[in-house]
CHARMM internal coordinates of N, CA and C (Angstrom, degrees):
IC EDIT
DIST 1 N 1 CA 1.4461
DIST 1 CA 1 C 1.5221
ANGL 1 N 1 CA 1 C 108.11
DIST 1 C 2 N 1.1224
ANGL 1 CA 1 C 2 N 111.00
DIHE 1 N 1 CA 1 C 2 N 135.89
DIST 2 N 2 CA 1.5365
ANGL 1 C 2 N 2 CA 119.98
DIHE 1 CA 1 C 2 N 2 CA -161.85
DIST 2 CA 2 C 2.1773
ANGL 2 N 2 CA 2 C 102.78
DIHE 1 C 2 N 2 CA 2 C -122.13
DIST 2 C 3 N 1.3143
ANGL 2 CA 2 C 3 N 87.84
DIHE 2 N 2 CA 2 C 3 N 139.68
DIST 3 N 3 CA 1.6934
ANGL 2 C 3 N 3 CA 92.02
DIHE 2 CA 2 C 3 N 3 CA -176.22
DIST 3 CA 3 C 1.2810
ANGL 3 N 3 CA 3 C 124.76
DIHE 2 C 3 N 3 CA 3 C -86.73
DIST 3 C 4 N 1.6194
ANGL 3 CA 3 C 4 N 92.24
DIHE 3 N 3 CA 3 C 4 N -9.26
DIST 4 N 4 CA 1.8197
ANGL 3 C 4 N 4 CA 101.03
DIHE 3 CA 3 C 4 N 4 CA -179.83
DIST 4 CA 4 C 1.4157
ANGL 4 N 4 CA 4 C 104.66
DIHE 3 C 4 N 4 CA 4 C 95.71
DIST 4 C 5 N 1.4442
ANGL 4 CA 4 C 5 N 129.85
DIHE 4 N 4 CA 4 C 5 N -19.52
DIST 5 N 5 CA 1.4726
ANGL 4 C 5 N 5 CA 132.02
DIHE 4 CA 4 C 5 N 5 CA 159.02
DIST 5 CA 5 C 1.1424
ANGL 5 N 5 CA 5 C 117.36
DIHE 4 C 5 N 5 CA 5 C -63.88
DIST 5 C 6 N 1.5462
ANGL 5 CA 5 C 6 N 115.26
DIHE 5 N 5 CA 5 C 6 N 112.02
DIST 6 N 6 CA 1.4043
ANGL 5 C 6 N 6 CA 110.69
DIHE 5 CA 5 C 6 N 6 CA 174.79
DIST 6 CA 6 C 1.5921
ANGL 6 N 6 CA 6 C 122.31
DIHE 5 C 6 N 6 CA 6 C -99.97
DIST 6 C 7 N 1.3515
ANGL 6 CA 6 C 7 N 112.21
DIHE 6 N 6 CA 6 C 7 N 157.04
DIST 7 N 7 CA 1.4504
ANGL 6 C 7 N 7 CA 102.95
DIHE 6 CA 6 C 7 N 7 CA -152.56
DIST 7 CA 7 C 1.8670
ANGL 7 N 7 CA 7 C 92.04
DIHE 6 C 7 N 7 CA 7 C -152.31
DIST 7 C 8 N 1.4227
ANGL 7 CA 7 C 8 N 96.89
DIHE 7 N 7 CA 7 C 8 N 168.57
DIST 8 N 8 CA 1.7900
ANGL 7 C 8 N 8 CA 110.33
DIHE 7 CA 7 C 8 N 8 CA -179.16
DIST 8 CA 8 C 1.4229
ANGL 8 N 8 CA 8 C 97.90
DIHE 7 C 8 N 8 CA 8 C -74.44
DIST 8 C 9 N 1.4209
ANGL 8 CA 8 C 9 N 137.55
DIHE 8 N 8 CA 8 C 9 N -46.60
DIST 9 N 9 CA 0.8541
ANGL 8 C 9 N 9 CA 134.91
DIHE 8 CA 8 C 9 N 9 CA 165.30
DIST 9 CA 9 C 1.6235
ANGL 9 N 9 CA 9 C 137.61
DIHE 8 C 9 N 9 CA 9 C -43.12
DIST 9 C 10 N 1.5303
ANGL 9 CA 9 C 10 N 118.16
DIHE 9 N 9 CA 9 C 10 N -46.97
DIST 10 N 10 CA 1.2564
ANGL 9 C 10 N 10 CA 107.75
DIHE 9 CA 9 C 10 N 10 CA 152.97
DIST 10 CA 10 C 1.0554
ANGL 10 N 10 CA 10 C 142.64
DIHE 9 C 10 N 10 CA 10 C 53.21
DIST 10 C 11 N 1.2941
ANGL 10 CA 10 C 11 N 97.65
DIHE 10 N 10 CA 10 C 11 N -97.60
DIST 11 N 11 CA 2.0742
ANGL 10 C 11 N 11 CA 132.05
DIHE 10 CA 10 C 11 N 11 CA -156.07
DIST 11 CA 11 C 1.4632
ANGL 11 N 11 CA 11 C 74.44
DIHE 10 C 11 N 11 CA 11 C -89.74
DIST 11 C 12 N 1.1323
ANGL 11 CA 11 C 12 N 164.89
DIHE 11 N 11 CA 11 C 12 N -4.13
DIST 12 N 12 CA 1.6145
ANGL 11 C 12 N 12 CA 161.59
DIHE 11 CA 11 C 12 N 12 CA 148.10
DIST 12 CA 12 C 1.4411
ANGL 12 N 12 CA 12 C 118.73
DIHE 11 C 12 N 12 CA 12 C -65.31
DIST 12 C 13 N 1.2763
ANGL 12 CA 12 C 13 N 118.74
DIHE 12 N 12 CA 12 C 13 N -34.99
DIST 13 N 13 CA 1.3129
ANGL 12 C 13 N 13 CA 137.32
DIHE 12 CA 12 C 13 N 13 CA 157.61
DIST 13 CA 13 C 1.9186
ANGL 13 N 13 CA 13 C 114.26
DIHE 12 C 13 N 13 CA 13 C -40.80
DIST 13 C 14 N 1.6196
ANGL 13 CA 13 C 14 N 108.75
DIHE 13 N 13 CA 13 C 14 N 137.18
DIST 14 N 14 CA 1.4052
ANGL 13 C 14 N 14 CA 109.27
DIHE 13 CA 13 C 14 N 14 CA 172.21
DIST 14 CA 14 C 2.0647
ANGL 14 N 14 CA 14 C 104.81
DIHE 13 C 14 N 14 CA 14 C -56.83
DIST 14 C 15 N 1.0817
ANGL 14 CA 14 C 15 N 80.45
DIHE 14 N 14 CA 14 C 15 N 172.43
DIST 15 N 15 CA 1.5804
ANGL 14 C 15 N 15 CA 91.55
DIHE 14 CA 14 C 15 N 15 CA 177.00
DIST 15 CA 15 C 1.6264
ANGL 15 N 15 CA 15 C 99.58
DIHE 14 C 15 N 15 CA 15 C -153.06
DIST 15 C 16 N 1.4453
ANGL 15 CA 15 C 16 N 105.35
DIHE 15 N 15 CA 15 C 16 N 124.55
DIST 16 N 16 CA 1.7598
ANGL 15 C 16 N 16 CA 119.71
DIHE 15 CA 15 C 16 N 16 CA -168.81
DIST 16 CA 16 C 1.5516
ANGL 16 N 16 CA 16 C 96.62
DIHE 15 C 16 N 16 CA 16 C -101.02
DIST 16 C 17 N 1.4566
ANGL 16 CA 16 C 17 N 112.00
DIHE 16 N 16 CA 16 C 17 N 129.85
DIST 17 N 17 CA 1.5889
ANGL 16 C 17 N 17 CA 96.24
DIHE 16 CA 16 C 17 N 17 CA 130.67
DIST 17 CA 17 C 1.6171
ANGL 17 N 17 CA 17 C 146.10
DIHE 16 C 17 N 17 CA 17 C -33.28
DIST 17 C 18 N 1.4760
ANGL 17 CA 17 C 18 N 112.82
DIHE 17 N 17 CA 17 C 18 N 108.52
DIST 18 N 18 CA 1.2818
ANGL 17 C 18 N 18 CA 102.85
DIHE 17 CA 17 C 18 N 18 CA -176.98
DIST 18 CA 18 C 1.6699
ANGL 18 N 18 CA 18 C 113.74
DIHE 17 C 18 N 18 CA 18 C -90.27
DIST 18 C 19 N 1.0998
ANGL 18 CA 18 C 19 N 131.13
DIHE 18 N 18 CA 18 C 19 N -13.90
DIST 19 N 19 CA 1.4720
ANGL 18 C 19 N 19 CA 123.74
DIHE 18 CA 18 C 19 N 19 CA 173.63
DIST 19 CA 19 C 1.7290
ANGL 19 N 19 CA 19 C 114.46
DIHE 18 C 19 N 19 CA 19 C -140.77
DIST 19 C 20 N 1.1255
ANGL 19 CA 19 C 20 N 96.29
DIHE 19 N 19 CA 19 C 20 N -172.45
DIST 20 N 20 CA 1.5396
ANGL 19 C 20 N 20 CA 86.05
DIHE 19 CA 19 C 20 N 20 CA 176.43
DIST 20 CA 20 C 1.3027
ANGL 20 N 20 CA 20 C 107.11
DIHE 19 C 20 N 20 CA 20 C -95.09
DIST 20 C 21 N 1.1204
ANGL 20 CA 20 C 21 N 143.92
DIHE 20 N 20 CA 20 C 21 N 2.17
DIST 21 N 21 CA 1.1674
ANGL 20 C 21 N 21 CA 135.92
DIHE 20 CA 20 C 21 N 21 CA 176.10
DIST 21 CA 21 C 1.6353
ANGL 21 N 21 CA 21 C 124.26
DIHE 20 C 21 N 21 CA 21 C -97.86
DIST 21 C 22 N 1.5338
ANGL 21 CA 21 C 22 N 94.93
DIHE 21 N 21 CA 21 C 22 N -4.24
DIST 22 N 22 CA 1.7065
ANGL 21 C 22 N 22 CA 105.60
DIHE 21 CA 21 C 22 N 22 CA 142.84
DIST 22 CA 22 C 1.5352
ANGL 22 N 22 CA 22 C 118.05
DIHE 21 C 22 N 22 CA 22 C -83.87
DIST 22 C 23 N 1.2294
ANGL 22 CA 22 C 23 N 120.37
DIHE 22 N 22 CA 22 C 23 N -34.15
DIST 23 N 23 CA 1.5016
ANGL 22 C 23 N 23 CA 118.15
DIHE 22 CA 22 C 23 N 23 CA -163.88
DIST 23 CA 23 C 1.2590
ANGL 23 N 23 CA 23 C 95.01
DIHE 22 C 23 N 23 CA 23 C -79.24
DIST 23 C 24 N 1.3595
ANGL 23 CA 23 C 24 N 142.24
DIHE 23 N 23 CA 23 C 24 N -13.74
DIST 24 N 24 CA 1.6101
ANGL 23 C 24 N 24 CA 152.02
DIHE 23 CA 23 C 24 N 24 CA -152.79
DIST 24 CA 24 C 1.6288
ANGL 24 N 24 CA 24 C 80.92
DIHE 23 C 24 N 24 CA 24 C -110.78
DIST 24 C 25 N 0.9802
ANGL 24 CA 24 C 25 N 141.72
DIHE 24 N 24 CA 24 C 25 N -45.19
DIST 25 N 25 CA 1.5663
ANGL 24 C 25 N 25 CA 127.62
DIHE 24 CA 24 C 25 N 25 CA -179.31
DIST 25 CA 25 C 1.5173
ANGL 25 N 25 CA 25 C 125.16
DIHE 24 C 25 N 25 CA 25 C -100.38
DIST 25 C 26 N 1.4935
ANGL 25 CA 25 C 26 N 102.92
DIHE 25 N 25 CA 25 C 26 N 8.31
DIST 26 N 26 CA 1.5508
ANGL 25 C 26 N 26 CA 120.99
DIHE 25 CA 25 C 26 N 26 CA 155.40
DIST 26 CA 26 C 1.3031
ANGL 26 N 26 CA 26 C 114.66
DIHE 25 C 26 N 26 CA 26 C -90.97
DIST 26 C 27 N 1.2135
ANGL 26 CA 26 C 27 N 118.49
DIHE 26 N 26 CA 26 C 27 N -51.01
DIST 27 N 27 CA 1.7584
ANGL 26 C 27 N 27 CA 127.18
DIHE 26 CA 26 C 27 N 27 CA 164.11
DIST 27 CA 27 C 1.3320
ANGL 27 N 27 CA 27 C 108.06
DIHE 26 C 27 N 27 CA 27 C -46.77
DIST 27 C 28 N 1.4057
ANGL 27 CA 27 C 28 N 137.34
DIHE 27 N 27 CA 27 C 28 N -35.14
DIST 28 N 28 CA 1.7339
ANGL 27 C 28 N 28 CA 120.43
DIHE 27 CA 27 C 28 N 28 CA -170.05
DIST 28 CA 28 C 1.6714
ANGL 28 N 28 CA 28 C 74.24
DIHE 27 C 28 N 28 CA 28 C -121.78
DIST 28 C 29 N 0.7125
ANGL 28 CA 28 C 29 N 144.18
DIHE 28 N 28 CA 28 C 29 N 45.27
DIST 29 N 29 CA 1.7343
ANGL 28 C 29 N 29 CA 139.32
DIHE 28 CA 28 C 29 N 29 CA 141.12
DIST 29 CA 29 C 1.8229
ANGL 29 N 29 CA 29 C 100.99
DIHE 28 C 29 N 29 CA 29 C -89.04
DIST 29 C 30 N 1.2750
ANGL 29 CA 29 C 30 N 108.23
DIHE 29 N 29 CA 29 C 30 N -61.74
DIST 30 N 30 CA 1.6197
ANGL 29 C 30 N 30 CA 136.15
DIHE 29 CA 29 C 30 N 30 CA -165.66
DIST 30 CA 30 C 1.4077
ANGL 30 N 30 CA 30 C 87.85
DIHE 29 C 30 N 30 CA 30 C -68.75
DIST 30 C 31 N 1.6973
ANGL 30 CA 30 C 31 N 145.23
DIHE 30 N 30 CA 30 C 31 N -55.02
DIST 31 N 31 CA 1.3264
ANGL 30 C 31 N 31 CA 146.01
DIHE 30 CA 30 C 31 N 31 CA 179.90
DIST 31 CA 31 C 1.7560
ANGL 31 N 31 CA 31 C 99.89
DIHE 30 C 31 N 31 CA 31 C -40.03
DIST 31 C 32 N 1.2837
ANGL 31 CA 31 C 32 N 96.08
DIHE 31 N 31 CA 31 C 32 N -57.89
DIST 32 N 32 CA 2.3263
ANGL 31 C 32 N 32 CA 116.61
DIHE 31 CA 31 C 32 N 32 CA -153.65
DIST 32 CA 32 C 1.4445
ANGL 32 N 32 CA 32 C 99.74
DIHE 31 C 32 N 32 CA 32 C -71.70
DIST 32 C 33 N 1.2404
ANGL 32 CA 32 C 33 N 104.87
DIHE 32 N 32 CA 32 C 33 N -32.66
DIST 33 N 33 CA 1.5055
ANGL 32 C 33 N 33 CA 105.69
DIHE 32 CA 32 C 33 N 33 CA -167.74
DIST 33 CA 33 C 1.2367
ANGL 33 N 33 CA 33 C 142.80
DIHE 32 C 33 N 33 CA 33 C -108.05
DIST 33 C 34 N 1.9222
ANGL 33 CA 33 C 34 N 92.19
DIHE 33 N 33 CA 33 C 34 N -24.28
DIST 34 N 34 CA 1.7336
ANGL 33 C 34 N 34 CA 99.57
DIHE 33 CA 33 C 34 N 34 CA 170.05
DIST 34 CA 34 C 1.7639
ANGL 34 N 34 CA 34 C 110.62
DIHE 33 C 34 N 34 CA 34 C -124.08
DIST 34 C 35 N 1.4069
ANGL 34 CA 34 C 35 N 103.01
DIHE 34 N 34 CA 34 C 35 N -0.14
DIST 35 N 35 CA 1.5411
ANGL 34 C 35 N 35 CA 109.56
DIHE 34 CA 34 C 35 N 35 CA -163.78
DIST 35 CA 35 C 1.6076
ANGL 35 N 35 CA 35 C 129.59
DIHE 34 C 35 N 35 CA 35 C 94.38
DIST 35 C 36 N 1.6356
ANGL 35 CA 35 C 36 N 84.57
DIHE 35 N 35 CA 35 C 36 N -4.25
DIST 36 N 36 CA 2.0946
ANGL 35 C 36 N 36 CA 85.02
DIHE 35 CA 35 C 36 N 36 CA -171.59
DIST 36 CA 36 C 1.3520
ANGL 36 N 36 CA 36 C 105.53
DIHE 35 C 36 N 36 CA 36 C -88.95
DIST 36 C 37 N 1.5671
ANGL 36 CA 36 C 37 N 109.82
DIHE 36 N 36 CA 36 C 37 N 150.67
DIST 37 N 37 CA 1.3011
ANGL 36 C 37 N 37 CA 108.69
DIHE 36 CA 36 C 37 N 37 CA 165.37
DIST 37 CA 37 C 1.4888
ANGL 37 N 37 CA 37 C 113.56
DIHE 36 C 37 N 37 CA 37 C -125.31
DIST 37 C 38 N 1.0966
ANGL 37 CA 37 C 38 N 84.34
DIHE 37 N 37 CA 37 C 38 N 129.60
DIST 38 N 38 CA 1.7270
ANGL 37 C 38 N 38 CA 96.56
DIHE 37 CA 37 C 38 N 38 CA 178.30
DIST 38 CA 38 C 1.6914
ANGL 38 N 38 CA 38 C 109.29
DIHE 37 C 38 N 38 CA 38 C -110.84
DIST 38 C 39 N 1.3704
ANGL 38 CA 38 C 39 N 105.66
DIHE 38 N 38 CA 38 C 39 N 116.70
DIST 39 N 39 CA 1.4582
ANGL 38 C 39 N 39 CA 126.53
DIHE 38 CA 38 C 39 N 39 CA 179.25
DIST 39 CA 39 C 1.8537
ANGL 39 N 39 CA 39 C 115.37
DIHE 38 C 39 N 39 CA 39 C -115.28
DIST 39 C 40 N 1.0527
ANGL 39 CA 39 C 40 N 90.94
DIHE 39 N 39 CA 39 C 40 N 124.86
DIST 40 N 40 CA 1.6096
ANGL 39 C 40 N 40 CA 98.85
DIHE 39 CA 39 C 40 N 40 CA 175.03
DIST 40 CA 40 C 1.6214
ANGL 40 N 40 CA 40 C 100.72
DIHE 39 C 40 N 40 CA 40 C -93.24
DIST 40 C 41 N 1.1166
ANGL 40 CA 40 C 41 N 112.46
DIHE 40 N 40 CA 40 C 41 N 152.41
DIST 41 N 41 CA 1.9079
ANGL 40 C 41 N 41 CA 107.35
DIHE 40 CA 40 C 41 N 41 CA -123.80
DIST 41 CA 41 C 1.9008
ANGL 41 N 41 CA 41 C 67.19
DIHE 40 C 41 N 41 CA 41 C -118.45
DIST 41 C 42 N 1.5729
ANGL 41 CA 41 C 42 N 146.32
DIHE 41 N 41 CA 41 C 42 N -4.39
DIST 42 N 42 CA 0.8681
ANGL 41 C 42 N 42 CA 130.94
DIHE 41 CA 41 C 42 N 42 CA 141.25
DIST 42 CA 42 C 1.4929
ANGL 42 N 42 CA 42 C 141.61
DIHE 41 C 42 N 42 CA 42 C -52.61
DIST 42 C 43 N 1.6452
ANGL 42 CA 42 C 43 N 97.58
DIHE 42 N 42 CA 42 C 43 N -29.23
DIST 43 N 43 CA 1.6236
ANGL 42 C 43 N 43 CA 111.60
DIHE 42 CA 42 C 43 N 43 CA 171.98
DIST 43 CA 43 C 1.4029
ANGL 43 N 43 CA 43 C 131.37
DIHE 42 C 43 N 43 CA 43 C -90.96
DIST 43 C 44 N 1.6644
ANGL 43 CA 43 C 44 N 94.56
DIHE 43 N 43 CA 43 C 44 N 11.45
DIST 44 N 44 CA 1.8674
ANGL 43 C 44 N 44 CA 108.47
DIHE 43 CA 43 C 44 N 44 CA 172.75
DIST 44 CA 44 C 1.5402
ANGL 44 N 44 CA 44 C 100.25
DIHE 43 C 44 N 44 CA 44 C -83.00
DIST 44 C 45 N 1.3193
ANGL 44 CA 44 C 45 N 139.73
DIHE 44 N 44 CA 44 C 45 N 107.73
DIST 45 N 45 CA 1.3645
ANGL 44 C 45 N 45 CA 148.99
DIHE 44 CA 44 C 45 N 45 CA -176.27
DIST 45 CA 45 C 1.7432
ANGL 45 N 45 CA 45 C 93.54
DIHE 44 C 45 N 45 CA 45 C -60.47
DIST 45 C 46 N 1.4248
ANGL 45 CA 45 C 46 N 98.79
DIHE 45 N 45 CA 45 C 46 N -61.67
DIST 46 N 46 CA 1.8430
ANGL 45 C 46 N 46 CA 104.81
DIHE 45 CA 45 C 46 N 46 CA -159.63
DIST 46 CA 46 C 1.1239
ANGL 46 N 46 CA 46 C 92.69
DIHE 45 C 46 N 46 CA 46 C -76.69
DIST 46 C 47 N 1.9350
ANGL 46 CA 46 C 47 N 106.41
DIHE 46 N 46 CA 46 C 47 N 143.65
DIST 47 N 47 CA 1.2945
ANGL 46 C 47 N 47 CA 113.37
DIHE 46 CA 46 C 47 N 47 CA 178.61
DIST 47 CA 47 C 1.4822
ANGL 47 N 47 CA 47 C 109.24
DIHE 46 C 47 N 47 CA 47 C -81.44
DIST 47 C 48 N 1.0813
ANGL 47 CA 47 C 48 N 115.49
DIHE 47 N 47 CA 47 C 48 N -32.77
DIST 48 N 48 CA 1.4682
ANGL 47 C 48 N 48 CA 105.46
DIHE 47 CA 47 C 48 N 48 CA -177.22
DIST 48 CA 48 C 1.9084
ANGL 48 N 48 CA 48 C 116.26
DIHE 47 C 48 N 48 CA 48 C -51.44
DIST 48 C 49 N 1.2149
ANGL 48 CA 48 C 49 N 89.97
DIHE 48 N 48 CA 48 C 49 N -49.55
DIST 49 N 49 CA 1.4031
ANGL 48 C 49 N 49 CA 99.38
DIHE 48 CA 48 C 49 N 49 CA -174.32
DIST 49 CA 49 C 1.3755
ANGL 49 N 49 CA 49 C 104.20
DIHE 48 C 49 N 49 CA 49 C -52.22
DIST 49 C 50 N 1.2769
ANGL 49 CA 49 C 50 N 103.01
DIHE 49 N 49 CA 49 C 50 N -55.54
DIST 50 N 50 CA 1.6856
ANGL 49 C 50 N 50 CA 103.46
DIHE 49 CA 49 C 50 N 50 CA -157.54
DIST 50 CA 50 C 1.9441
ANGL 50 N 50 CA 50 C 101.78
DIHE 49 C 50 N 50 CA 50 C -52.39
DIST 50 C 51 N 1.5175
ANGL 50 CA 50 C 51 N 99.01
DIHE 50 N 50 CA 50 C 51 N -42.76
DIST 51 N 51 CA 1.4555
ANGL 50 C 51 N 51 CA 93.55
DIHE 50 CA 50 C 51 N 51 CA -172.48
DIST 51 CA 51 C 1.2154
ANGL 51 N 51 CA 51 C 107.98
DIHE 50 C 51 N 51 CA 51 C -79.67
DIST 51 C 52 N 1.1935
ANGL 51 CA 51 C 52 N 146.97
DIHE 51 N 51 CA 51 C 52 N 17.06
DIST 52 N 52 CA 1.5047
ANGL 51 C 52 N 52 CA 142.82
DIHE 51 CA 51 C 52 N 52 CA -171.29
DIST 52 CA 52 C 2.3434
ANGL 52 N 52 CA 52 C 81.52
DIHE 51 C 52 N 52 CA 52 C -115.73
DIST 52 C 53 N 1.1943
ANGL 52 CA 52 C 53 N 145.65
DIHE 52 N 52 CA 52 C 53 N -68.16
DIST 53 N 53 CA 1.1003
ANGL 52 C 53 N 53 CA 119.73
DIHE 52 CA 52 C 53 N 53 CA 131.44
DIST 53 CA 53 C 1.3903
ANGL 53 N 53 CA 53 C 146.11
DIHE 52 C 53 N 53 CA 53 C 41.50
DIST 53 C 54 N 1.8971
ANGL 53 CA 53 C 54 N 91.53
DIHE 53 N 53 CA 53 C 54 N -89.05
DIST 54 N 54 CA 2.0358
ANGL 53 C 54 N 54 CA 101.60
DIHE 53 CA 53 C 54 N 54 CA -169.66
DIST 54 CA 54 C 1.8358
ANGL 54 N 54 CA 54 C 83.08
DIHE 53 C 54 N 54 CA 54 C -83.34
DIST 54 C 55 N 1.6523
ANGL 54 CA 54 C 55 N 143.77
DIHE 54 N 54 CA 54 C 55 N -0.88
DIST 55 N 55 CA 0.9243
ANGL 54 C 55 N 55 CA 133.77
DIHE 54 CA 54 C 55 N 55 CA -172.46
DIST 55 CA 55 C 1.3092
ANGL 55 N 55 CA 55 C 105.91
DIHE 54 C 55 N 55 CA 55 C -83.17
DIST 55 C 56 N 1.4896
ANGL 55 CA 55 C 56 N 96.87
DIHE 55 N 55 CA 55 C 56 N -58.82
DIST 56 N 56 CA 1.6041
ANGL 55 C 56 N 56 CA 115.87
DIHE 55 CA 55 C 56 N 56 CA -175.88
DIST 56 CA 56 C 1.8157
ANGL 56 N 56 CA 56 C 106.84
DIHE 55 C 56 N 56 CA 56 C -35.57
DIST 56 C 57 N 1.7188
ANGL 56 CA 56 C 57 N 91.05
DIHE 56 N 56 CA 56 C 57 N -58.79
DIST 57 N 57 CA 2.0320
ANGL 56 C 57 N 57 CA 93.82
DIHE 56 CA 56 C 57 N 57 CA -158.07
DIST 57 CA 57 C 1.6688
ANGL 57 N 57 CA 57 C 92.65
DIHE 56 C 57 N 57 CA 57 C -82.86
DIST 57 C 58 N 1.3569
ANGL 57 CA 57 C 58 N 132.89
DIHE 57 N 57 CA 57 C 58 N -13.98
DIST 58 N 58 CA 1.3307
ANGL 57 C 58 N 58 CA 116.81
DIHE 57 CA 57 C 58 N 58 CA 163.50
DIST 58 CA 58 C 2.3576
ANGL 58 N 58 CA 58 C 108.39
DIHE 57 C 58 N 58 CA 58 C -55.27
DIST 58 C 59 N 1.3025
ANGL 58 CA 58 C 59 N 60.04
DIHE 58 N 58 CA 58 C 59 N -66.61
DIST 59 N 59 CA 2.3129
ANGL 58 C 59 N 59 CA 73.15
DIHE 58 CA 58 C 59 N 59 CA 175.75
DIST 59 CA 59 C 1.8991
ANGL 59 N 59 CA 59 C 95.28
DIHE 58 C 59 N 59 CA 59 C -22.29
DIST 59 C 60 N 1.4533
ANGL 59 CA 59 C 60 N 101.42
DIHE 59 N 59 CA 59 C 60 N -73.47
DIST 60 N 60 CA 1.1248
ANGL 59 C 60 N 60 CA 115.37
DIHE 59 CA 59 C 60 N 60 CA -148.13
DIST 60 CA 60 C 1.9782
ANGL 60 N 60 CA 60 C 110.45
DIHE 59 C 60 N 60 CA 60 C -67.55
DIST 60 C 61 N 1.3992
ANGL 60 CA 60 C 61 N 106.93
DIHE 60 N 60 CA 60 C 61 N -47.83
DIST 61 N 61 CA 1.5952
ANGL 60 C 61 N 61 CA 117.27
DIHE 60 CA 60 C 61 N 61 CA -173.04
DIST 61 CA 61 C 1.3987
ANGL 61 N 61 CA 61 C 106.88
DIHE 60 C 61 N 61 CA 61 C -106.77
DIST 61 C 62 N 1.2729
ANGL 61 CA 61 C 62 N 131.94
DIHE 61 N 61 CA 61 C 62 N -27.89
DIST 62 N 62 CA 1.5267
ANGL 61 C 62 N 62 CA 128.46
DIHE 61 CA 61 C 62 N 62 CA -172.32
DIST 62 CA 62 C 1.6618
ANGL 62 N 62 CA 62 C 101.79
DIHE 61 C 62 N 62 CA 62 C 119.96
DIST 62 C 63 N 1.1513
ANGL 62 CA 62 C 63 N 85.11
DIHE 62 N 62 CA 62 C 63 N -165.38
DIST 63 N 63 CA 2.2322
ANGL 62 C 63 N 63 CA 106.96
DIHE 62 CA 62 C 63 N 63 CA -164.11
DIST 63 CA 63 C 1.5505
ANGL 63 N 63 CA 63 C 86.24
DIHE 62 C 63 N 63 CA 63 C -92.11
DIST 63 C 64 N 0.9211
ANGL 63 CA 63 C 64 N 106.48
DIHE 63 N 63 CA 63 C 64 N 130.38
DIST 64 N 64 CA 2.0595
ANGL 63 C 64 N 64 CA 108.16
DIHE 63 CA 63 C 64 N 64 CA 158.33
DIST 64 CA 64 C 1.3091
ANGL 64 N 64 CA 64 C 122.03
DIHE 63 C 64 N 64 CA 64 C -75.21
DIST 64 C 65 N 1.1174
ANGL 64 CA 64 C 65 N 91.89
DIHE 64 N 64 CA 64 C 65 N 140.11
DIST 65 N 65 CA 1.4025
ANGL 64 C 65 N 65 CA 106.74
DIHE 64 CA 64 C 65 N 65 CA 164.16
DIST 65 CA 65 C 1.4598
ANGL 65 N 65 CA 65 C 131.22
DIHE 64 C 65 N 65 CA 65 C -49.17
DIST 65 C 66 N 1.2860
ANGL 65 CA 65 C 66 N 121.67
DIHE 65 N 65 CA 65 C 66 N 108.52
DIST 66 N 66 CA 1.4657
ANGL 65 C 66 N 66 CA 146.97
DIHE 65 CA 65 C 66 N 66 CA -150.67
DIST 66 CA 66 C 1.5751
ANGL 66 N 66 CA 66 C 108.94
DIHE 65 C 66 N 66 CA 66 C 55.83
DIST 66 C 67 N 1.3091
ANGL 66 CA 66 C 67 N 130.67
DIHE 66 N 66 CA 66 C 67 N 61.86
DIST 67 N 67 CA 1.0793
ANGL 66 C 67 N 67 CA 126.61
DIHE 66 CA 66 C 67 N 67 CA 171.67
DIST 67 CA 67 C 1.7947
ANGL 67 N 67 CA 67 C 103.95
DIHE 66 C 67 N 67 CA 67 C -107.30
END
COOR INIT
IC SEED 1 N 1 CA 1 C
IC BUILD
């Protein structure tokens, strides 16, 4: 969140995604370029998959938060 004061500092400042249609071209940036895939576990259609998935990144990172 930014105050509208601009400063030299700045470009030091976080920088957020503002829509999804940046985070949708950070996700197939990170796919094209390093091999990762990042899936929002809403856009797995098949249930199997998706839950074979919330298994995997449970295994791997832990239980989420409010799950």
């Amino acid at each position: 969140m930014h105050s509208g004061v601009r400063g030299s500092l700045e470009r030091h400042l976080p920088r957020t995604a503002t829509n999804e249609d940046e985070l949708f071209a950070m996700r197939r940036a990170a796919w094209r370029k390093q091999g990762i895939a990042v899936l929002r576990i809403d856009d797995v259609r098949d249930e199997i998959i998706r839950q074979a998935v919330v298994n995997e990144a449970t295994r791997l990172y832990g239980q989420r938060e409010g799950a």
